[in-house]
Biotite code that builds the C-alpha atoms (Angstrom):
import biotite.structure as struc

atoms = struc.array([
    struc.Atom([-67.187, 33.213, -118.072], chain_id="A", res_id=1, res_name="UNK", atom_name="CA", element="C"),
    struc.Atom([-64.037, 35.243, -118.976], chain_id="A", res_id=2, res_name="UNK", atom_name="CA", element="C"),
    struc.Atom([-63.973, 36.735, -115.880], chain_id="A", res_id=3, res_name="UNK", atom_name="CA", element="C"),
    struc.Atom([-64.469, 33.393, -114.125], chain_id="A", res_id=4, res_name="UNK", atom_name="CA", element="C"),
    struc.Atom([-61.074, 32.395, -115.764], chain_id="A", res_id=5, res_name="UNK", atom_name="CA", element="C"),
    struc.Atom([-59.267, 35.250, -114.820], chain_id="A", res_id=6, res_name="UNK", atom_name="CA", element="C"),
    struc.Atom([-60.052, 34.663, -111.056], chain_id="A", res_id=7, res_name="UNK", atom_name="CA", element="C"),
    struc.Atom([-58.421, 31.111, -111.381], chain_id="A", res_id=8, res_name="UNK", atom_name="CA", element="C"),
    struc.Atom([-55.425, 32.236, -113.006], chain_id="A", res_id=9, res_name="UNK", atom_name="CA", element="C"),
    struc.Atom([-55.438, 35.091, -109.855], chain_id="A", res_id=10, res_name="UNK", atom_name="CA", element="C"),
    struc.Atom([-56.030, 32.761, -107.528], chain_id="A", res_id=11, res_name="UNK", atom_name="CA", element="C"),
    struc.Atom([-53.532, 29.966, -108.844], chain_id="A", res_id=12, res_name="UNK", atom_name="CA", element="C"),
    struc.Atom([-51.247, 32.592, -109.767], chain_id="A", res_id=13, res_name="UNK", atom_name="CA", element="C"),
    struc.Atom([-51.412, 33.860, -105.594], chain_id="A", res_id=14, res_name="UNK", atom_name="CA", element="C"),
    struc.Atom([-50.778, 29.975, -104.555], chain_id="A", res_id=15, res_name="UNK", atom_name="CA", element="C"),
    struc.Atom([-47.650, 30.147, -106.447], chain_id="A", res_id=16, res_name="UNK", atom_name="CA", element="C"),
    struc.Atom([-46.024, 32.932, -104.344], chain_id="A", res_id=17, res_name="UNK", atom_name="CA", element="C"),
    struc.Atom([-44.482, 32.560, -101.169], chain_id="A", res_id=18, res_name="UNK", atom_name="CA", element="C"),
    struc.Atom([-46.151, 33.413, -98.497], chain_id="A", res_id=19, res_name="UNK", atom_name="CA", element="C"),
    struc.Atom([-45.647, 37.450, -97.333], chain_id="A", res_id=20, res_name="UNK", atom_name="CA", element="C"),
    struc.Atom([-44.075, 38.178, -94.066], chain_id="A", res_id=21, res_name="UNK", atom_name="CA", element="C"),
    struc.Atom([-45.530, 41.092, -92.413], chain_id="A", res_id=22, res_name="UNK", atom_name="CA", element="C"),
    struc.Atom([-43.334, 44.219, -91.892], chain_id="A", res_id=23, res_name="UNK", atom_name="CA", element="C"),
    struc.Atom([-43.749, 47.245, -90.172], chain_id="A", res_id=24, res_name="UNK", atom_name="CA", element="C"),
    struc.Atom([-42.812, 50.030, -92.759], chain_id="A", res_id=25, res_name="UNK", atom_name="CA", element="C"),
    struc.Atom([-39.501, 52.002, -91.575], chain_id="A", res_id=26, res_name="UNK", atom_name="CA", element="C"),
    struc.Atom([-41.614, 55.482, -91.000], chain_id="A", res_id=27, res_name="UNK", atom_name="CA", element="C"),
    struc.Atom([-43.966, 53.969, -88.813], chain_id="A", res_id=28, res_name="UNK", atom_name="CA", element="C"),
    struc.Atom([-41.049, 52.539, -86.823], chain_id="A", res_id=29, res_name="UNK", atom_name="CA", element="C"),
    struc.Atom([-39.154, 55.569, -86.805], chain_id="A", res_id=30, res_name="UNK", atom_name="CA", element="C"),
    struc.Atom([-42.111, 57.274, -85.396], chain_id="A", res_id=31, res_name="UNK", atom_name="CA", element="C"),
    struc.Atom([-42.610, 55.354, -82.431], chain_id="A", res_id=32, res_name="UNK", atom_name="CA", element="C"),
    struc.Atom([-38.769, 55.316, -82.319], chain_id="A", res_id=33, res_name="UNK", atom_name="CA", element="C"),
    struc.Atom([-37.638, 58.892, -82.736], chain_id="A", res_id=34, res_name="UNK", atom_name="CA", element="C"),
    struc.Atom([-40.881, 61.115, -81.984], chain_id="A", res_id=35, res_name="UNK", atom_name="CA", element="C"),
    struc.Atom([-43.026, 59.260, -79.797], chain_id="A", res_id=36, res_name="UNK", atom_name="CA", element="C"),
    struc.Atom([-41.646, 57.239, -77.719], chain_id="A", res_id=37, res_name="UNK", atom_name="CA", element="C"),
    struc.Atom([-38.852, 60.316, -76.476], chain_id="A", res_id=38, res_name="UNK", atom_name="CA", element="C"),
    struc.Atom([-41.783, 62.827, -76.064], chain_id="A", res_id=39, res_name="UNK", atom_name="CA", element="C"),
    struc.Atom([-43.596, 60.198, -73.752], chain_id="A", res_id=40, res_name="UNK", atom_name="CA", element="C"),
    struc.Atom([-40.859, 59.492, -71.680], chain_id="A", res_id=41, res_name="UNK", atom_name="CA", element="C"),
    struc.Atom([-38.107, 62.781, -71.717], chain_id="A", res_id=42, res_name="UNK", atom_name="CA", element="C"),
    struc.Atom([-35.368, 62.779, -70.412], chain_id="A", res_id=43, res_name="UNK", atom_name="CA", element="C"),
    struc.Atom([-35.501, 59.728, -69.003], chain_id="A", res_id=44, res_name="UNK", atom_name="CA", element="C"),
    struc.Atom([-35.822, 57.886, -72.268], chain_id="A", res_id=45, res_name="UNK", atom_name="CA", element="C"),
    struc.Atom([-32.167, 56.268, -72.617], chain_id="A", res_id=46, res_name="UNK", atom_name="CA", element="C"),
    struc.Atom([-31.989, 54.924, -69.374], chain_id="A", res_id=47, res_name="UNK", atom_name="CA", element="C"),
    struc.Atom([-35.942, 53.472, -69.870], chain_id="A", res_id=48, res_name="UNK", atom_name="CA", element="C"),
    struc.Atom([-34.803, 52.132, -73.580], chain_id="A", res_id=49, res_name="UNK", atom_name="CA", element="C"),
    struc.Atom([-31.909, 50.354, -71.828], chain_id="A", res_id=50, res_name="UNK", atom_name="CA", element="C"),
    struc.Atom([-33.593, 48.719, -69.545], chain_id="A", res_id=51, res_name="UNK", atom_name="CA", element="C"),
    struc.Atom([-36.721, 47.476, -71.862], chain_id="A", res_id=52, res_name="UNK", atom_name="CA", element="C"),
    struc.Atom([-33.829, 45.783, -74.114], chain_id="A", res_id=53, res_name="UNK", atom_name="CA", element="C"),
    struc.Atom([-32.227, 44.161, -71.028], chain_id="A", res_id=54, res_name="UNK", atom_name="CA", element="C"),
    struc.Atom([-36.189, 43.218, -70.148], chain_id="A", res_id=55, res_name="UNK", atom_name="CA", element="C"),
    struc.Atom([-36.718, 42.385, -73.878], chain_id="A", res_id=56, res_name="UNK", atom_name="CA", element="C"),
    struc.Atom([-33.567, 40.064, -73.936], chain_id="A", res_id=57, res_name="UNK", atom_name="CA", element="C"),
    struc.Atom([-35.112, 38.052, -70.540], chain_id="A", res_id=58, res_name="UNK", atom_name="CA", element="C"),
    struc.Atom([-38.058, 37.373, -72.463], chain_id="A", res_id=59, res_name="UNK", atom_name="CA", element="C"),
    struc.Atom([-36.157, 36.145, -75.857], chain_id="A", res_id=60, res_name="UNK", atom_name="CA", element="C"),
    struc.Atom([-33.186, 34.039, -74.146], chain_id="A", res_id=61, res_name="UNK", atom_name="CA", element="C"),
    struc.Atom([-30.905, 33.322, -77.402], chain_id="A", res_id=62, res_name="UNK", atom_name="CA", element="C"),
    struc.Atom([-27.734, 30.841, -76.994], chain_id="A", res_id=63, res_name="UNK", atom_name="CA", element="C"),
    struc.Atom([-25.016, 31.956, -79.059], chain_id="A", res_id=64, res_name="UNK", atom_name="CA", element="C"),
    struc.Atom([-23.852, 35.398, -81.008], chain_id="A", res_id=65, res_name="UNK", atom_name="CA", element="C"),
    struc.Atom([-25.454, 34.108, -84.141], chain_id="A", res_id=66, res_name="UNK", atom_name="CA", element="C"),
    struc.Atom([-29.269, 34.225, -82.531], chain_id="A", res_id=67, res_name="UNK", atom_name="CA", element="C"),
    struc.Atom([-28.035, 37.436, -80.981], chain_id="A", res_id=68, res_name="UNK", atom_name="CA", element="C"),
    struc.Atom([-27.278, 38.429, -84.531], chain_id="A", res_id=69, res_name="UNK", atom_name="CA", element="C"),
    struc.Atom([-30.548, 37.011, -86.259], chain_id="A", res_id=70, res_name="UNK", atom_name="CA", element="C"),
    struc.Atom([-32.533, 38.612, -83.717], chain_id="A", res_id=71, res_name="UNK", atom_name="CA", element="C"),
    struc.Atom([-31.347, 42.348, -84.258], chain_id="A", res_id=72, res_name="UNK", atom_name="CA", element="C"),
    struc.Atom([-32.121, 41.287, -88.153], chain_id="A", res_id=73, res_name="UNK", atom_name="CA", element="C"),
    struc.Atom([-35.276, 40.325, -87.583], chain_id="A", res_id=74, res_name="UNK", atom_name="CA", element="C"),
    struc.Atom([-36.145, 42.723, -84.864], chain_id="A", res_id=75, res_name="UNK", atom_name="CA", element="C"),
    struc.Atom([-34.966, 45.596, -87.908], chain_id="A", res_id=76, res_name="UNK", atom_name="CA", element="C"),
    struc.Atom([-32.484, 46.874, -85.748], chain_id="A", res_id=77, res_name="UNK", atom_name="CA", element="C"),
    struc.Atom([-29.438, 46.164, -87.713], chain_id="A", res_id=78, res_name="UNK", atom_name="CA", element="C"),
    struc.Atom([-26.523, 43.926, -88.889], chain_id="A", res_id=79, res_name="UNK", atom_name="CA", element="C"),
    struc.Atom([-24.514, 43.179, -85.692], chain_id="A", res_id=80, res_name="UNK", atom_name="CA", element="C"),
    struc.Atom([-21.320, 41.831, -85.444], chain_id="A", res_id=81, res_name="UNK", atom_name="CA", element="C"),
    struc.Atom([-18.280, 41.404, -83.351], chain_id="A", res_id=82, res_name="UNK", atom_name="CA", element="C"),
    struc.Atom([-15.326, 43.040, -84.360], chain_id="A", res_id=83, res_name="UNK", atom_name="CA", element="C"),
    struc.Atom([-13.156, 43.097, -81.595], chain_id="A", res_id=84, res_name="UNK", atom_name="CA", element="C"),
    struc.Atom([-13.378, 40.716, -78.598], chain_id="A", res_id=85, res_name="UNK", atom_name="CA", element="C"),
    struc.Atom([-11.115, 40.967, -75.334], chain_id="A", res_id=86, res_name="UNK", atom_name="CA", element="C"),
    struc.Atom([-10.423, 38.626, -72.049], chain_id="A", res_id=87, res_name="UNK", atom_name="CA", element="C"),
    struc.Atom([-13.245, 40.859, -70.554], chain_id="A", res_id=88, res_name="UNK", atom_name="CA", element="C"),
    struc.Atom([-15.299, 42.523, -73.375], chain_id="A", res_id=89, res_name="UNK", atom_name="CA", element="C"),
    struc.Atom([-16.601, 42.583, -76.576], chain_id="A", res_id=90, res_name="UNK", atom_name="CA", element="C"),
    struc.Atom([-16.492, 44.898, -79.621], chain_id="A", res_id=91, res_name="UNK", atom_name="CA", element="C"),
    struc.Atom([-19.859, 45.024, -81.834], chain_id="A", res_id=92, res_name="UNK", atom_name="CA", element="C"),
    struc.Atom([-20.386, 46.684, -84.708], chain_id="A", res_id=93, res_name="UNK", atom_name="CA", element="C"),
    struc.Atom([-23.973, 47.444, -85.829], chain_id="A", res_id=94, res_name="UNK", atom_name="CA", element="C"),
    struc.Atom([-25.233, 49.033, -89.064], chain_id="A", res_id=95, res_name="UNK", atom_name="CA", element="C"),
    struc.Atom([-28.193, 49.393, -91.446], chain_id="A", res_id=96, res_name="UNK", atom_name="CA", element="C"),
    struc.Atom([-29.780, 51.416, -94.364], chain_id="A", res_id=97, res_name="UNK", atom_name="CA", element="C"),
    struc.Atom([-32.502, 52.300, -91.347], chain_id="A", res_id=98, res_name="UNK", atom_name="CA", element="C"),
    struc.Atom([-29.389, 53.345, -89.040], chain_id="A", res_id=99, res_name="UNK", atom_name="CA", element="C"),
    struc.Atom([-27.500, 55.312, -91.608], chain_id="A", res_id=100, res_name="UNK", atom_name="CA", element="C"),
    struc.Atom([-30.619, 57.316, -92.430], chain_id="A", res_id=101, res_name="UNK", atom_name="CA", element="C"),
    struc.Atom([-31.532, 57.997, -88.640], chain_id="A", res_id=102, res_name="UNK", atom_name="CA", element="C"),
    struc.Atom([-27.968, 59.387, -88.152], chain_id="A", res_id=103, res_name="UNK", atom_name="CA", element="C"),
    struc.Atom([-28.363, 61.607, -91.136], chain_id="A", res_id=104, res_name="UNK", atom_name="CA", element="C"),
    struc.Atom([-31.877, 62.988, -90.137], chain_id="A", res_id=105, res_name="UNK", atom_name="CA", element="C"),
    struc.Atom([-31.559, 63.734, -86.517], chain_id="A", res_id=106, res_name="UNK", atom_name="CA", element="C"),
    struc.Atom([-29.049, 65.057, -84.564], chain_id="A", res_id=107, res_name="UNK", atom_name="CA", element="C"),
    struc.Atom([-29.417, 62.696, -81.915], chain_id="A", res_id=108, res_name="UNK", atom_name="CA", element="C"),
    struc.Atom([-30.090, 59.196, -82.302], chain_id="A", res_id=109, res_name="UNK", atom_name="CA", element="C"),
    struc.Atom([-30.399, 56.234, -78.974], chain_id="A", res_id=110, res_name="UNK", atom_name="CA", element="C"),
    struc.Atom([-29.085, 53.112, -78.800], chain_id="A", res_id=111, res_name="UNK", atom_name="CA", element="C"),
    struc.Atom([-29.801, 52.240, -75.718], chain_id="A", res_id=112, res_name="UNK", atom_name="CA", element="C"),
    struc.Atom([-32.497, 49.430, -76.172], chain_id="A", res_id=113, res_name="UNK", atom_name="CA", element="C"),
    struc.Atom([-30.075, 47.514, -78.614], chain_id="A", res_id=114, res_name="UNK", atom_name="CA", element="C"),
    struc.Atom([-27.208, 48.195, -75.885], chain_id="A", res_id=115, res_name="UNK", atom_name="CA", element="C"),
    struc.Atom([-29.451, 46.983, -73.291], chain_id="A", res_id=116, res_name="UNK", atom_name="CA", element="C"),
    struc.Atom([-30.671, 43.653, -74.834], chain_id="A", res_id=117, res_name="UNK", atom_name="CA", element="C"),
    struc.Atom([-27.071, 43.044, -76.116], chain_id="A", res_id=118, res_name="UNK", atom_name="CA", element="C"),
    struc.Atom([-25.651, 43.569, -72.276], chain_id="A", res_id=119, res_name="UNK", atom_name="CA", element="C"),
    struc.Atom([-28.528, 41.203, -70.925], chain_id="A", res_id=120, res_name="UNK", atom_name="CA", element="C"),
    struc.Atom([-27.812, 38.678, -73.874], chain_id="A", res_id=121, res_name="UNK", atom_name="CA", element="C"),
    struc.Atom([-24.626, 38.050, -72.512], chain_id="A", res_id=122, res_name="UNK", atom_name="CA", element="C"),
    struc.Atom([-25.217, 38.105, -68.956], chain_id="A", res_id=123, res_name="UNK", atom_name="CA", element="C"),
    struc.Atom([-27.374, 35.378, -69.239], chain_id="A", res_id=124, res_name="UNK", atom_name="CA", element="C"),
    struc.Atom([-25.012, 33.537, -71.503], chain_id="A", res_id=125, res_name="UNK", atom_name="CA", element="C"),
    struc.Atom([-21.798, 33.667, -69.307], chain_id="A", res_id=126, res_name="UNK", atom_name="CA", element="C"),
    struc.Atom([-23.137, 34.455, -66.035], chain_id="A", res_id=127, res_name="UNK", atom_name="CA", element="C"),
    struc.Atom([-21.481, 37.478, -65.095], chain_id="A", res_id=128, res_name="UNK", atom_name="CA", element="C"),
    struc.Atom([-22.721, 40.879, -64.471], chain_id="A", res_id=129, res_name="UNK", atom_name="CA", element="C"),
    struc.Atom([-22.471, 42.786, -67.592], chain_id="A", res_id=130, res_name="UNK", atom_name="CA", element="C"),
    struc.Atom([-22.786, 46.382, -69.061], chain_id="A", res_id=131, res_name="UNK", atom_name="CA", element="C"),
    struc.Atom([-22.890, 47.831, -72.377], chain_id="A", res_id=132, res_name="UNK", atom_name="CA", element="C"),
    struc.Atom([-22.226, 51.110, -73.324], chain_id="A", res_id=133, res_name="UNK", atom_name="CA", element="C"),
    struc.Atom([-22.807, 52.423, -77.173], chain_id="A", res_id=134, res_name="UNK", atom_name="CA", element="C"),
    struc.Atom([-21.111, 55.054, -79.472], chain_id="A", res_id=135, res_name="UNK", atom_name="CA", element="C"),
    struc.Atom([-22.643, 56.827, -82.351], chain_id="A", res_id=136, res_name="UNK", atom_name="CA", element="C"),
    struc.Atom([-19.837, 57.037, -84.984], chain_id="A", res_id=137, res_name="UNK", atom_name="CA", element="C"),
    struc.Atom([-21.945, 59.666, -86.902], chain_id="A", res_id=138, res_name="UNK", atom_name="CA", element="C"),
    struc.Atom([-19.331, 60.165, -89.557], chain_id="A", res_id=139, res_name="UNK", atom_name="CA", element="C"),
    struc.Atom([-19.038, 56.243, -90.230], chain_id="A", res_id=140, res_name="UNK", atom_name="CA", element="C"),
    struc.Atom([-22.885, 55.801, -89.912], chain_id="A", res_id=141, res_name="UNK", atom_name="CA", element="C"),
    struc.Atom([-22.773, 53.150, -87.761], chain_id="A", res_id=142, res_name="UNK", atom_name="CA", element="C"),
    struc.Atom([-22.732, 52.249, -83.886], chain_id="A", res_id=143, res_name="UNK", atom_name="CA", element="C"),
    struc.Atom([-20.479, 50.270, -81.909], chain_id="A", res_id=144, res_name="UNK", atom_name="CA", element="C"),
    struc.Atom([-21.412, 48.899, -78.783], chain_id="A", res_id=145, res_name="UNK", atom_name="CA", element="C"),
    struc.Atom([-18.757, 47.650, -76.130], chain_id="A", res_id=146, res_name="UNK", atom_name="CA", element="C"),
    struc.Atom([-19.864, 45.030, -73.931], chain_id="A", res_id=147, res_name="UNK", atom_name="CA", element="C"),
    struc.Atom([-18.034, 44.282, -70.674], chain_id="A", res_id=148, res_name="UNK", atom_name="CA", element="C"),
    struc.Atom([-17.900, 41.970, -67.991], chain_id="A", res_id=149, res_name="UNK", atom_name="CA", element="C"),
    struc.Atom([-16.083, 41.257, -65.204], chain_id="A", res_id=150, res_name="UNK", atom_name="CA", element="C"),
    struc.Atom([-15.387, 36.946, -64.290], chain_id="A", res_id=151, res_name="UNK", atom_name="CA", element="C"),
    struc.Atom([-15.453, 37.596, -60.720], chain_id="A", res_id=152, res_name="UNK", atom_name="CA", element="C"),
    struc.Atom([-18.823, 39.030, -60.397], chain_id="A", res_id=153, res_name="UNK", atom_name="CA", element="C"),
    struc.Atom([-20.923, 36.402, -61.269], chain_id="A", res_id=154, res_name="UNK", atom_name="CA", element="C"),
    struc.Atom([-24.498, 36.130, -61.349], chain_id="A", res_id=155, res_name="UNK", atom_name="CA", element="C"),
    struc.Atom([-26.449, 34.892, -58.583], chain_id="A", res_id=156, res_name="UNK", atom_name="CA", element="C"),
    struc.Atom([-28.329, 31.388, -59.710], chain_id="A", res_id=157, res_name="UNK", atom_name="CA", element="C"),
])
């Protein structure tokens, strides 16, 4: 009977908490990330990554820079946001625990994926042809990524 009880207190215990999100643990991401994923594809793996984010982003349309930015949360790549914006480009900043300790562990470290859906992200949104180009800032721990488009070359309806 005891042991009855204590399985209702469990189970009433478990209703109480909020439900769990599921999360992929960092070192199975970083696997796939930083060992797998360059091995399959070489050389040839920033210029892949970049375009699977721009493909990525035409599959998740988002309308504004906060989606943008609650995306790359959720997605676990990283706090993103703008710190310098221009007539033709914008400045983003992006940083995490996750980013800080891939920059400390490996020499090299790709962006391109979260440079690619960023670029496509705001093609889509202003309807001009646009590129993105990242830069580790190893030092600083962090990436920036410069988007920039040009008004005149718009994009074809």
């Amino acid at each position: 009977m005891e042991s009855e009880n204590s399985h209702e207190n469990e189970h009433d215990h478990n209703e109480a908490e909020p439900p769990r999100q599921d999360t992929v643990p960092l070192f199975g991401y970083e696997l796939l990330r930083e060992v797998l994923i360059p091995d399959l594809l070489g050389k040839e793996t920033p210029d892949i990554l970049y375009w699977a984010g721009k493909h990525l982003a035409r599959k998740f349309p988002l309308l504004s820079d906060e989606e943008i930015q609650s995306f790359f949360l959720e997605a676990g790549w990283g706090h993103l946001k703008a710190v310098k914006q221009g007539k033709n480009s914008t400045e983003y900043e992006l940083t995490s625990p996750s980013i800080q300790k891939r920059l400390e562990m490996k020499e090299q470290s790709c962006f391109r994926m979260e440079a690619g859906f960023l670029a496509q992200q705001i093609q889509t949104q202003q309807k001009t042809i646009t590129e993105a180009y990242e830069e580790v800032q190893k030092r600083q721990k962090k990436v920036h990524i410069l988007v920039q488009w040009d008004q005149k070359d718009k994009v074809a309806d």
